[in-house]
C-alpha positions as CSV (number, residue, x, y, z in Angstrom):
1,X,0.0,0.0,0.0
2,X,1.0,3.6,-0.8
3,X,0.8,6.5,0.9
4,X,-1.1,9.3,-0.4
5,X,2.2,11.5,-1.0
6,X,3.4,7.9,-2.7
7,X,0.9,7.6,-5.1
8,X,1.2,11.4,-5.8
9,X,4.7,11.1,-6.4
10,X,3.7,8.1,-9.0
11,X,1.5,10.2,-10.8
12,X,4.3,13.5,-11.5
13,X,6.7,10.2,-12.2
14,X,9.1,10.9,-9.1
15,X,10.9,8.3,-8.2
16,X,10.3,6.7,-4.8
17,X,13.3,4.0,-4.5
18,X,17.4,5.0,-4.4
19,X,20.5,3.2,-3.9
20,X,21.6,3.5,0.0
21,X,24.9,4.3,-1.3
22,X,23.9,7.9,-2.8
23,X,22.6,8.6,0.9
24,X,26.2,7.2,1.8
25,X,27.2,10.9,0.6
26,X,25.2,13.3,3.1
27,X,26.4,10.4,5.8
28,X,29.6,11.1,5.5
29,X,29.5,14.6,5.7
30,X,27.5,14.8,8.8
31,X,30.2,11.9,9.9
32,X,32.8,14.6,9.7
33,X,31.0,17.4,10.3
34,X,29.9,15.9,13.5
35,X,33.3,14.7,14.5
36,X,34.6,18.5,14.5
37,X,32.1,20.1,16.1
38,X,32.2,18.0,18.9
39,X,36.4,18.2,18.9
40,X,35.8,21.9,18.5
41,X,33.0,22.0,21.7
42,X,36.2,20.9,24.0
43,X,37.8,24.1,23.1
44,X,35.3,27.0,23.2
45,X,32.5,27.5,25.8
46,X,29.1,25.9,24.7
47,X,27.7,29.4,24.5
48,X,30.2,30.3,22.0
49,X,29.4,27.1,20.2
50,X,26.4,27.1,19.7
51,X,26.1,30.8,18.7
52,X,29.2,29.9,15.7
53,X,27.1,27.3,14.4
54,X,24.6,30.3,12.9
55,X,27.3,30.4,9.8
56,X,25.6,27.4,8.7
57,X,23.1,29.4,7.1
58,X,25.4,31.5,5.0
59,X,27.0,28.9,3.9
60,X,24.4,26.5,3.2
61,X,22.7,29.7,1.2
62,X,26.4,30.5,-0.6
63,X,26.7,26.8,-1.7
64,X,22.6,27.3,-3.0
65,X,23.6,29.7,-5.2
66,X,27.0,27.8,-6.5
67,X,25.4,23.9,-7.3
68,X,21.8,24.9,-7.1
69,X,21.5,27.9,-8.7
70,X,19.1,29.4,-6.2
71,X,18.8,33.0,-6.3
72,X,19.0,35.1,-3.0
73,X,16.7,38.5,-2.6
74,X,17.9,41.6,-1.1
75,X,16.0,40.0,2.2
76,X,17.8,37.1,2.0
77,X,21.0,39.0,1.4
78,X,20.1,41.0,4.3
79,X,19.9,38.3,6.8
80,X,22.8,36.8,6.0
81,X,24.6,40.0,6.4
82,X,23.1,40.4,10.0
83,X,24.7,36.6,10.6
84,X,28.0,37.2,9.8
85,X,28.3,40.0,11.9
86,X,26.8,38.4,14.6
87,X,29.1,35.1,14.4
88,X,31.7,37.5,13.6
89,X,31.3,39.1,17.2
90,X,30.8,36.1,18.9
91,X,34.2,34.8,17.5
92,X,36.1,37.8,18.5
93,X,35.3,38.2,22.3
94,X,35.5,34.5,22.5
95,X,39.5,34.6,20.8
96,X,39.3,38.2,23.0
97,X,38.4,37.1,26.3
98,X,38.9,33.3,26.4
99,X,38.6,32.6,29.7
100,X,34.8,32.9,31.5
101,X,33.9,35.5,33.6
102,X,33.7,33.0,36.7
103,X,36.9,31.9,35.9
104,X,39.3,32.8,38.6
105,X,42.1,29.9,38.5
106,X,44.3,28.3,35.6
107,X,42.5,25.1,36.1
108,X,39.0,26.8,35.9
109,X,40.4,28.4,32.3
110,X,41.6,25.6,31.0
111,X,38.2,23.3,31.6
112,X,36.6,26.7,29.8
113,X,38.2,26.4,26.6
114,X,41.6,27.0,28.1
115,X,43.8,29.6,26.3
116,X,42.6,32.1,23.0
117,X,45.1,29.6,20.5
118,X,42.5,26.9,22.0
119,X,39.5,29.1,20.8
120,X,41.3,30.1,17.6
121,X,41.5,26.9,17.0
122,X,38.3,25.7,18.3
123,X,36.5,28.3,16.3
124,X,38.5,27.0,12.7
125,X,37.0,23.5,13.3
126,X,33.4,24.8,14.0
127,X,33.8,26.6,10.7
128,X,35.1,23.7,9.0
129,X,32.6,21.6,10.1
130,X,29.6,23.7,9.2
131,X,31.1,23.3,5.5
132,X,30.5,19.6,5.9
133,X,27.3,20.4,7.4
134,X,26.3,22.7,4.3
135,X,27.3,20.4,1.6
136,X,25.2,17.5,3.4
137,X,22.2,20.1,3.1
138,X,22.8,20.7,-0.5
139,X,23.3,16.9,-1.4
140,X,20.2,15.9,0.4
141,X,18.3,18.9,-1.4
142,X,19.8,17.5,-5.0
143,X,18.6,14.5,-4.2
144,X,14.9,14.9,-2.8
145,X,14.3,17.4,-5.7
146,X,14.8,14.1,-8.0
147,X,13.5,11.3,-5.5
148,X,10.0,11.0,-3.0
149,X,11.7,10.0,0.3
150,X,10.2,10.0,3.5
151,X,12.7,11.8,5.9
152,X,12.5,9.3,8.6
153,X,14.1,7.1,5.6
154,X,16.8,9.1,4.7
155,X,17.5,9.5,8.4
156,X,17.8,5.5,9.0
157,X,19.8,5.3,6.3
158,X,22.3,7.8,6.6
159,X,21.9,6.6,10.3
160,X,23.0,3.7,9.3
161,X,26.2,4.6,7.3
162,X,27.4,6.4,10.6
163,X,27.3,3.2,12.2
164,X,29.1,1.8,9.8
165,X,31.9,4.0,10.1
166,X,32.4,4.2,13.7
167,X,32.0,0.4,14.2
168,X,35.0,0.4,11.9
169,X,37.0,3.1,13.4
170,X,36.3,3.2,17.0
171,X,38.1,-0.1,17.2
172,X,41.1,1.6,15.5
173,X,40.9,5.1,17.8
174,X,41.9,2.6,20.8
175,X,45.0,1.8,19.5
176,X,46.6,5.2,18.8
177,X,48.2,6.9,21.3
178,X,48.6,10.7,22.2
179,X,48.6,13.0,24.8
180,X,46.5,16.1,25.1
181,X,43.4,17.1,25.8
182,X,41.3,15.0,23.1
183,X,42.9,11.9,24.5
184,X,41.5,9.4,27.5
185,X,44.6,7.6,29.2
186,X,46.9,8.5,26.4
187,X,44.6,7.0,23.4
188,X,42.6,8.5,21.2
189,X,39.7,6.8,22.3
190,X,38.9,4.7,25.2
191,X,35.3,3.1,25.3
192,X,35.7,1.3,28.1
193,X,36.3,4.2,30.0
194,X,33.6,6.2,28.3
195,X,31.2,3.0,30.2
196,X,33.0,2.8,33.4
197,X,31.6,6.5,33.6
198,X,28.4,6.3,32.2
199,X,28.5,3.2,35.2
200,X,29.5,5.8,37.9
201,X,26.8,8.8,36.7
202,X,23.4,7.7,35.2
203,X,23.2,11.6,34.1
204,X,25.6,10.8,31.0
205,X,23.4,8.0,30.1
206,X,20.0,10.5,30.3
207,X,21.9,13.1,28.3
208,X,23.1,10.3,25.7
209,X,19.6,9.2,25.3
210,X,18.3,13.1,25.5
211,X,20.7,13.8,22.5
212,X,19.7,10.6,20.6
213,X,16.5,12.2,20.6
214,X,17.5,15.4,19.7
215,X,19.5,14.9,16.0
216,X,16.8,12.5,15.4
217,X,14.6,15.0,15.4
218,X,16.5,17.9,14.0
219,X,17.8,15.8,11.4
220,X,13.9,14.6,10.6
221,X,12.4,18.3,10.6
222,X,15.7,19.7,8.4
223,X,15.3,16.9,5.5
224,X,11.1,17.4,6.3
225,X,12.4,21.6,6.2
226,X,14.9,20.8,3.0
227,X,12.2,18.5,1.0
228,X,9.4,21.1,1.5
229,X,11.0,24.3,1.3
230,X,15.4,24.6,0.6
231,X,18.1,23.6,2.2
232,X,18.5,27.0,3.2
């Protein structure tokens, strides 16, 4: 049985079935982009995350332009000017000011975001990830405007791939070893630890499930947002 927005598709001759491995594309993206946001979330406050992040929208709407041909309007171009000025702000008092206002210790700075060549850096891998973040947009856009896909599909699926990839590289993480700040008992990753604590505090296992929840739905309602409207 189809679904009314099936059959509908049938009739305008969209296609409703695609080869996992195109979706394998916008997974790897948010696989990366992912990845450095969270790597960049260690080194800036989550304040100053968070508020960063807003470039996505210029550069989802730059790459719009470039691969979709979308035009902006003087609105548009208006809003995005507003963003970068904002995030352009934000960015400054954070490699400005590192340290928090309640900050009175080195210790206390350095569990903050540390030092401003921590933010500087910090704030290059939020940028760099929202490029991934952006692209994976504009792929999934390409690809609904050809396809009928139910978002909770392309969600599973792309789920999926990022599966795939970690089950293959978390294995690997626990074999290289460094030292910094990124690194649990001189590896790069350390599951086991990553239980023991989830053992010792059932508040990281609430928040685990709280943000399971959460891309679900945000990456649901943004392919729902994308299919409907733009990726923009």
């Amino acid at each position: 049985m189809l679904s009314p927005g099936a059959q509908r598709a049938e009739e305008v001759h969209l296609k409703t079935n695609i080869n996992p491995l195109w979706l394998a594309i916008p997974a790897s993206c948010d696989f990366f982009g992912s990845t450095l946001m969270f790597i960049a979330l260690t080194m800036v406050d989550a304040s100053v995350y968070q508020m960063m992040r807003g470039i996505i929208v210029v550069i989802t709407s730059i790459l719009s332009m470039i691969f979709l041909k979308r035009k902006q309007h003087r609105h548009h171009w208006t809003g995005i000017g507003l963003i970068i000025a904002g995030v352009a702000i934000v960015g400054y008092v954070a490699i400005k000011f590192p340290d928090s206002p309640e900050s009175n210790d080195d210790s206390d700075s350095e569990s903050n975001g540390g030092s401003g060549d921590n933010a500087v850096f910090g704030i290059i891998l939020l940028l760099l990830s929202q490029c991934f973040t952006g692209t994976m947009f504009i792929v999934e856009e390409k690809l609904l405007g050809d396809y009928y896909l139910d978002p909770a599909f392309v969600v599973g699926c792309e789920g999926m791939w990022g599966l795939c990839y970690y089950m293959v590289l978390l294995p690997v993480f626990q074999y290289i070893q460094c030292e910094g700040k990124l690194c649990n008992y001189h590896y790069f990753e350390n599951s086991s630890y990553a239980f023991a604590q989830m053992g010792d505090n059932f508040g990281i296992i609430a928040l685990s499930f709280g943000v399971i929840v959460s891309i679900a739905c945000f990456n649901s309602f943004g392919i729902a947002t994308t299919k409907y409207a733009s990726a923009a």
